[in-house]
C-alpha positions in Angstrom: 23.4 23.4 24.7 19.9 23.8 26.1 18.2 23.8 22.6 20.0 20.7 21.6 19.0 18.5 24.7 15.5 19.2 23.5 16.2 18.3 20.3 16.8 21.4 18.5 19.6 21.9 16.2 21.2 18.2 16.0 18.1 16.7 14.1 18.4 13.6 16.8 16.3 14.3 19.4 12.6 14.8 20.3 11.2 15.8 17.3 7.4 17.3 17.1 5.1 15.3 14.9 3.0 17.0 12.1 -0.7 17.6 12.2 -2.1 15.0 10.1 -6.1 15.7 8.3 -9.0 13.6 9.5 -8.6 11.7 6.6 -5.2 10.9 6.6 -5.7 9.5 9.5 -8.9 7.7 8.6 -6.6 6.3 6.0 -3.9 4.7 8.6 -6.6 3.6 11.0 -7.7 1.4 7.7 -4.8 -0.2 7.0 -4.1 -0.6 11.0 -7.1 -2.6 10.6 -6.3 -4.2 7.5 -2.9 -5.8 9.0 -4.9 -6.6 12.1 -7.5 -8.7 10.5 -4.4 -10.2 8.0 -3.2 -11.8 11.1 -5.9 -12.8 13.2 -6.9 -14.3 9.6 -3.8 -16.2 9.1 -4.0 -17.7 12.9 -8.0 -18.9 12.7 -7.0 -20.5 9.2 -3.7 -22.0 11.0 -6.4 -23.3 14.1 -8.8 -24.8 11.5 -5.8 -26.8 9.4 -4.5 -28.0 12.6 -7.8 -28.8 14.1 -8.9 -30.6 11.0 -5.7 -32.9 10.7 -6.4 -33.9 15.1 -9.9 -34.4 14.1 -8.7 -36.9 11.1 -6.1 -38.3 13.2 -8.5 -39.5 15.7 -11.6 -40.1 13.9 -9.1 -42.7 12.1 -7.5 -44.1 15.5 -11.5 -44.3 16.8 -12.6 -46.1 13.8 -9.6 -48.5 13.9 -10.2 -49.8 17.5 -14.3 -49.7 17.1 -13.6 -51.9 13.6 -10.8 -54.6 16.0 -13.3 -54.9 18.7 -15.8 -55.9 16.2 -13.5 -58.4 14.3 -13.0 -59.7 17.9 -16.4 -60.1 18.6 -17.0 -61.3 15.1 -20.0 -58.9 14.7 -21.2 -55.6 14.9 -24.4 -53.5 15.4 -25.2 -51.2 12.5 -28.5 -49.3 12.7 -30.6 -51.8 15.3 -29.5 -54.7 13.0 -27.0 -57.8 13.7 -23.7 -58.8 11.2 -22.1 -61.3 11.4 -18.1 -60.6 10.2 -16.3 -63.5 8.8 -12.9 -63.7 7.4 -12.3 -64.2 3.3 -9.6 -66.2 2.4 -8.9 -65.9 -1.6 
C-alpha cells in the first residue's frame, strides 16, 4: 500500500524522470526557443498589419478634412506658394 501511494507498482503515480545528456537537452532548449520566437514573431507581424491599416485609416481621414478645409477656403499653401482651387464643371 505504501509503495503504491508513491507510485510504485500501479504505473500512475509519481514517476522519476530519466537523466537526459547535455545535448539532449541543448536540443529541447532549441526548439523551446524556436516556438518562443514562432510566437513572439506572429504577434509583432499581427502589431505591424494592424498598425499599418490605423496608420492608413487615419492618414486618409487627415487628408480628407485638410483637402475640405481647403475647398472651403478655395486655396491652399503648398511649399511657401499660394493656389487658388476652383471647381471644373465638364
Amino acid at each position: 500500500m505504501f509503495q503504491d501511494e508513491l507510485g510504485g507498482g500501479c504505473g500512475c503515480g509519481i514517476q522519476k524522470e530519466e537523466e537526459k545528456t547535455f545535448m539532449e537537452n541543448v536540443k529541447i532548449f532549441i526548439q523551446n526557443m524556436g516556438n518562443m520566437f514562432h510566437k513572439v514573431g506572429f504577434w509583432v507581424l499581427v502589431l505591424v498589419l494592424v498598425g499599418a491599416f490605423l496608420g492608413g485609416t487615419a492618414m486618409t481621414w487627415y487628408q480628407k478634412s485638410q483637402m475640405d478645409n481647403a475647398i472651403m477656403l478655395g486655396g491652399f499653401v503648398y511649399d511657401n506658394k499660394v493656389f487658388d482651387i476652383k471647381e471644373r464643371i465638364r
